[in-house]
N, C-alpha and C positions, 0 to 999 in steps of 0.2 A: 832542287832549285828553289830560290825564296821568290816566291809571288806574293804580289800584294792587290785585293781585287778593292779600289772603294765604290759607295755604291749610295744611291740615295740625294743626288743632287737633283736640280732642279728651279723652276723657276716661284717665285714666290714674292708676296709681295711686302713691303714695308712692316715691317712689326711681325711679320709672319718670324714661322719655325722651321728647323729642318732637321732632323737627325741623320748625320752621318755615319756610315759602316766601312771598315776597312778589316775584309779578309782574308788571314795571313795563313800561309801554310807554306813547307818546305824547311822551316826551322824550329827550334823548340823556343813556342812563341814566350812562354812565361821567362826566359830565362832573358829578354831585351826590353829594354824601357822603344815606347813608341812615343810619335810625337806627330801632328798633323802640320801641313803649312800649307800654305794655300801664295798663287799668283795671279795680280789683278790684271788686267790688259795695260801693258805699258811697264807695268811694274816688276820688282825685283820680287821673287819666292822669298815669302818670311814664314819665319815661324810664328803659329798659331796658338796652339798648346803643346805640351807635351806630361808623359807621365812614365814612372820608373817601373819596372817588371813588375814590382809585388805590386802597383796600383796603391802605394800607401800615401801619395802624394801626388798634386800636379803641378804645375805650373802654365801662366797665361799671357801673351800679348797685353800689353794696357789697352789695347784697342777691344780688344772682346771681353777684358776681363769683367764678371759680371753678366755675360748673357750667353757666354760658349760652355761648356763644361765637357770636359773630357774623361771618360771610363773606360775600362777593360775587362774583357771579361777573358779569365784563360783559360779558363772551360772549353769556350768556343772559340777560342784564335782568332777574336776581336776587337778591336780598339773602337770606339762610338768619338765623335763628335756631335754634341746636341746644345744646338744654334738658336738660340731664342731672341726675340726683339730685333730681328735681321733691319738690316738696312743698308742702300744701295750701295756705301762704301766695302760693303762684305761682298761683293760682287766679284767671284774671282772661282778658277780652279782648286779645289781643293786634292791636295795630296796626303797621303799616310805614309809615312815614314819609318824604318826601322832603325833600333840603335845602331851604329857602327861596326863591324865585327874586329877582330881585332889586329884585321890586316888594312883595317880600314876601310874600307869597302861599303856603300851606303845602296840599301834598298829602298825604293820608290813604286810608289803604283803608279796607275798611267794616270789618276787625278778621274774627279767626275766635279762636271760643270754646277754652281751655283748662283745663278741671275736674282738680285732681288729686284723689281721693280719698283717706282717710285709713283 
């Protein structure tokens, strides 16, 4: 089965950091691009970043592009999000996401909370 555990939210304030962890196990993690998204209260789940299996590339939100960065490690069946210059509009659940498979079929963690204060 694909679990996805993330982990590392939290409350934090203005300008502060966070690094996120999202651990994957149940599939063979290297061979799926991951991507984070995150939902604010009220608001529609977007995509945040994402990044392809080999980690050769990422892509970002114009809203975080610049102070989010996203890595993998597939050694460790992880995908990071690390959150710098936070601010209150980053203020939302973050989720870790798995690529697609190829019946379609999308994995999700249950999300871990990220409050920045103001």
């Amino acid at each position: 089965q694909v679990q996805l555990m993330e982990s590392g939210g939290g409350l934090v304030q203005s300008g502060g950091s966070l690094r996120l962890s999202c651990a994957a196990s149940g599939f063979t993690f290297s061979s799926y691009a991951m991507s984070w998204y995150r939902q604010a209260p009220g608001k529609e789940r977007e995509l945040v970043a994402a990044i392809p299996s080999s980690g050769a590339w990422t892509s970002y939100a114009d809203s975080v592009k610049g102070r989010f960065t996203i890595s993998r490690d597939n050694a460790k069946n992880t995908v990071y999000l690390q959150m710098n210059s936070l601010n209150p509009e980053d203020t939302a659940v973050y989720y870790c996401k798995r690529g697609s498979s190829s019946a379609g079929v999308n994995f999700w963690g249950k999300g871990t909370l990220v409050t920045v204060s103001s």
